[in-house]
C-alpha angles and dihedrals in degrees: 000000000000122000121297101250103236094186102049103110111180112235121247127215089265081197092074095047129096097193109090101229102017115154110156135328093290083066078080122080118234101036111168105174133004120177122183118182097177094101130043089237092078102049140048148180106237118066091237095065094259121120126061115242125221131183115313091017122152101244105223092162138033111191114233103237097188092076088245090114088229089150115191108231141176115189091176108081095206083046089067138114121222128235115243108192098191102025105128121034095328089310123116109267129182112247121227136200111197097225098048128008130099146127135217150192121241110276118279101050092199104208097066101063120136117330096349127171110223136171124193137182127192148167125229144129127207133222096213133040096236092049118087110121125123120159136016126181094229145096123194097320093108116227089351119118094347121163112191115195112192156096085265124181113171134166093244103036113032146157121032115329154133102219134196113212137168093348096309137091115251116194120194142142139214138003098218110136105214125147141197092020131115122230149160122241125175139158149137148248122202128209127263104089094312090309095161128025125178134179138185128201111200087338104310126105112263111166127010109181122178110195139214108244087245098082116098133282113240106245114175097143086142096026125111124214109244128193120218111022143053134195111249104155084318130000127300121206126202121243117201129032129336102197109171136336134188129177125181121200094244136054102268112223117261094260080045092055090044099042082056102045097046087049094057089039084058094043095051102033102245129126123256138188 
């Protein structure tokens, strides 16, 4: 396998953006993980970063584009997603099982330590109504310190929310169950104990939470980032596509937010507000 390309930074419609200058989510400032799994470049399947992947192939690496070396991995084979070459819109896609699959940082995440702001956008689909997690700031400490990032709809906690369960801060959308269908979330979450939330679906405002200063703070100092699960009374797994993600360490400003979503919407092929 050649060497993965670390400068390659795909070009956006500049037409649809309203950030003079915007190129790609490194255009923002404070990435700390961005995570694109539309080209083999990006992905192999050896957990050093060495193998090229082709379709159908286990992931067992996603390749941090930010520079932060925060390397997606997957030591366990039956743990892996699959590469879809061709999954969204004729783009690569990780494929997701629902029971299994998932992918993770080293421990100790960095950004999400102690009361932290953070915003996020991301691409996915799911194969099942009840599936839409993709990412949780935890590693095998249960419902401390979990982050989950989705357009989640579950029988137990449903509908548009920012949640606080079990001591830790759980951020999650709408409840709209449709599958097979790709689409662009983002939002943020500021600091002070969770006290504003926001989150767009495909560009519109879905959910907009202030909240009292008594929720819990976001800790995670020892936690990984872990794709495709997060911990609800017991861990949830995504089932369908997981596309491309990208989260900063501070809440991007609204034409930040924008520029970023529409740019994922022209890259993927998916309308956007």
């Amino acid at each position: 396998m050649t060497a993965l390309n670390t400068t390659s930074r795909t070009a956006s419609k500049a037409n649809l953006l309203p950030i003079s200058g915007f190129r790609d989510p490194m255009s923002l400032t404070n990435c700390v993980g961005w995570w694109d799994f539309s080209a083999a470049q990006y992905l192999s399947t050896a957990t050093n970063g060495i193998g090229a992947v082709s379709d159908g192939s286990a992931i067992a690496y996603c390749f941090d584009r930010s520079g932060n070396g925060r390397h997606l991995t997957q030591a366990t084979a039956n743990n892996r997603p699959t590469w879809s070459s061709t999954g969204l819109n004729s783009l690569g896609a990780g494929s997701f099982n629902g029971t299994t699959n998932f992918l993770s940082t080293a421990a100790s995440f960095g950004p999400w330590t102690g009361d932290q702001s953070f915003s996020w956008a991301a691409v996915f689909t799911r194969a099942a109504a009840t599936s839409g997690w993709i990412a949780c700031s935890a590693t095998n400490v249960g419902n401390n310190s979990s982050v989950l990032i989705g357009d989640a709809y579950n029988s137990s906690f449903s509908g548009n929310r920012i949640l606080n369960y079990g001591g830790s801060a759980i951020m999650w959308g709408t409840a709209n169950q449709t599958t097979g269908t790709g689409f662009v979330i983002s939002g943020y979450s500021s600091a002070g104990a969770r006290n504003v939330s926001s989150f767009l679906r495909n560009g519109t405002q879905s959910h907009l939470t202030s909240q009292s200063a008594t929720t819990s703070t976001l800790s995670a100092s020892a936690a990984a980032l872990e794709m495709g699960r997060g911990y609800i009374a017991g861990y949830q797994y995504h089932n369908g596509l997981l596309a491309e993600i990208a989260i900063y360490s501070r809440v991007l400003l609204a034409a930040e937010l924008t520029a970023l979503t529409r740019y994922l919407g022209a890259k993927w092929n998916i309308t956007v507000a």
